[in-house]
C-alpha positions, -999 to 999 in steps of 0.1 A, spaced: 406 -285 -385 422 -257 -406 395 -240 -431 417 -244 -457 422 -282 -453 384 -284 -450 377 -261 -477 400 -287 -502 383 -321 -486 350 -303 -495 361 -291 -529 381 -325 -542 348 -343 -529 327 -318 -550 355 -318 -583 350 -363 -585 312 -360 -579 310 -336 -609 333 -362 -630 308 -392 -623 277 -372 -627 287 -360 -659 304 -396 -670 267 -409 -658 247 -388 -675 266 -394 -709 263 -433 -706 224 -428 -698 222 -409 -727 238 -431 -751 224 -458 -738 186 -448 -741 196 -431 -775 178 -399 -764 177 -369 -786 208 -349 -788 190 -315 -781 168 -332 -746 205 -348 -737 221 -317 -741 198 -300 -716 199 -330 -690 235 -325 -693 235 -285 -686 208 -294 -657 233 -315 -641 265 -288 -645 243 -261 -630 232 -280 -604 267 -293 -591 276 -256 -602 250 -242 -574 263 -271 -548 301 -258 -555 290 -223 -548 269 -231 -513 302 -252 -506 319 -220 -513 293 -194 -492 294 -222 -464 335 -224 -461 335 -183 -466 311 -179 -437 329 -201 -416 361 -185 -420 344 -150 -414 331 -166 -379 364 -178 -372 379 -144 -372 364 -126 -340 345 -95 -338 339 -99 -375 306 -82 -383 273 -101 -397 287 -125 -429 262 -118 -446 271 -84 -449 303 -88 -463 305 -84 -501 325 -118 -511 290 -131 -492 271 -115 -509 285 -116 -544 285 -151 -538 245 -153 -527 243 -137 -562 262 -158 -581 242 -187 -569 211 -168 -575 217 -164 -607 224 -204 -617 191 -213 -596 175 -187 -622 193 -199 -654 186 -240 -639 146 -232 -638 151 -218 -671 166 -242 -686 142 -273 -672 115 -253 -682 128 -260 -720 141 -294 -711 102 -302 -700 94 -283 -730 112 -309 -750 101 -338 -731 63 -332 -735 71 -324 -772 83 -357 -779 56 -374 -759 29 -359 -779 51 -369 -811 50 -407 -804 17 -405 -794 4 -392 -825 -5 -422 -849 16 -427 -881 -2 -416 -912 
């Protein structure tokens, strides 16, 4: 199989899971009537993490390719590689960031609803 035609199977598979994560994680959402702020970040938790699958899709097709060509040197030396090992090391850092606040939010409104009316 051609890289390319792999490459689009993998990315059209990856483009309509992104669509019904995102449509699924809206109707959750409304449904349990969440907070718009704690929805918001459930929502950006999702993006980045399909975000960080598209981009190991991406290092895994470029890798491939590199192998295909012989007497290529180590992949992982090549700088598309590597700016792409950065790129998803930099959404891994900004998705613990950002379900670090979504806990946040979480345990916030826990301790809200526990606390008695006065």
């Amino acid at each position: 199989m051609k890289t390319v035609e792999l490459w689009s199977r993998v990315k059209e598979a990856l483009y309509k899971a992104t669509e019904a994560i995102v449509e699924k994680t809206q109707k959750v959402a409304e449904k349990a009537k969440e907070s718009t702020e704690k929805t918001k970040y459930k929502v950006e938790v999702k993006k980045l993490e399909l975000n960080i699958a598209k981009k190991f899709a991406e290092l895994g097709n470029k890798v491939y390719e590199l192998h295909l060509k012989k007497g290529e040197e180590n992949p992982l030396n090549q700088e598309e590689v590597k700016q792409i090992l950065e790129e998803i090391t930099n959404l891994d850092r900004e998705l613990a960031q950002t379900q670090a606040i979504l806990e946040k939010k979480i345990e916030e409104e826990k301790k809200a609803m526990e606390q008695p009316e006065t």
